[in-house]
N, C-alpha and C positions, 0 to 999 in steps of 0.2 A: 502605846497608841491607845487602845481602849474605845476606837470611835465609831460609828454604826456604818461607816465604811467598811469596817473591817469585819460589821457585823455580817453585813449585807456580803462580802465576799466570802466568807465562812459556809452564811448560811444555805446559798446556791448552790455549794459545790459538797453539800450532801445530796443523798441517794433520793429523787424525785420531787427534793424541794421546789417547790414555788413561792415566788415576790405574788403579791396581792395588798389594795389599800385594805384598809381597817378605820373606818373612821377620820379618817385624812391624814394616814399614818402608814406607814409601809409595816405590811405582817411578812413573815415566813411559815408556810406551811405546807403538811407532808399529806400526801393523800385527803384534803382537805382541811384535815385540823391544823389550828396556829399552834407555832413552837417557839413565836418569838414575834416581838413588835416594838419595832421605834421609838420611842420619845421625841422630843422637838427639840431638846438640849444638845443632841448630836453624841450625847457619853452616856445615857440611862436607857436601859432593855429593858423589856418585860418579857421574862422565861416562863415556859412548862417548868415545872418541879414539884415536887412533892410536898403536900402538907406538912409530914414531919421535918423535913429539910428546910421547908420556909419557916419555922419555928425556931430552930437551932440558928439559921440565919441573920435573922433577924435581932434574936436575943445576942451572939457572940460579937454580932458588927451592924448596929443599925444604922452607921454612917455611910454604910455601904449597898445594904440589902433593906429593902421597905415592902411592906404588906400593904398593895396598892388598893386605895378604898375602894373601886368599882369592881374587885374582883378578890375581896375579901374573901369570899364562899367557893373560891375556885385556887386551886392548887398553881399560884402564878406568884412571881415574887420579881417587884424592880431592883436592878442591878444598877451599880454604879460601874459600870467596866474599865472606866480610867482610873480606879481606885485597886483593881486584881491585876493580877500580873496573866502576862499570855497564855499560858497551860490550865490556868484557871478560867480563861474566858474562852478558850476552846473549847476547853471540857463539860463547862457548863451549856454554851450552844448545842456542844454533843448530845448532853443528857437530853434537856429541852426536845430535840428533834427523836430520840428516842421515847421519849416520854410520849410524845404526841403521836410517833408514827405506829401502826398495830403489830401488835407483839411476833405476830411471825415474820412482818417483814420484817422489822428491827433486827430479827435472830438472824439475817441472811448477812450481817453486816458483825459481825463477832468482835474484829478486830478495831482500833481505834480510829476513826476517822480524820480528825482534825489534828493536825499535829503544828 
């Protein structure tokens, strides 16, 4: 599947998430901060992730992972989700929402979320 359906029901059903526009784009985020946002295409996210991981990304699969120019400077990296398989596009919403949400509360959630 791969589609911001899927993303959109993923993303709600973590710990305090909230839907919110973003520019006339639907965001996901956790105690304020975004973990994840739309594209128009209906198959391309844009995640939290880490600079070194958007590097490795990027360089192993650029068909799939792109370093979006308006957020170059920010630790965020587009996903092609219809291109990864499901545990991968789990896992990754998961990190994204851990990434973004603050490190104790994160710790209150140990075990895997999105399955």
């Amino acid at each position: 599947m791969g589609t911001t359906d899927e993303l959109r029901e993923w993303a709600l059903s973590l710990p305090e998430a909230v839907e919110e526009g973003h520019w006339g784009k639907r965001s996901y985020r956790v105690r304020g901060k975004i973990f994840a946002v739309e594209r128009e295409d209906g198959v391309t996210v844009l995640l939290k992730t880490t600079k070194e991981q958007r590097e490795a990304d990027t360089t192993l699969a650029p068909h799939i992972f792109r370093i979006p120019e308006t957020f170059s400077h920010l630790a965020f990296i587009l996903v092609r989700m219809d291109l990864i398989d499901r545990d991968e596009r789990a896992g990754r919403i998961e990190k994204a929402w851990r990434l973004a949400a603050p490190k104790s509360f994160a710790k209150l959630y140990p075990d895997r979320l999105l399955r």
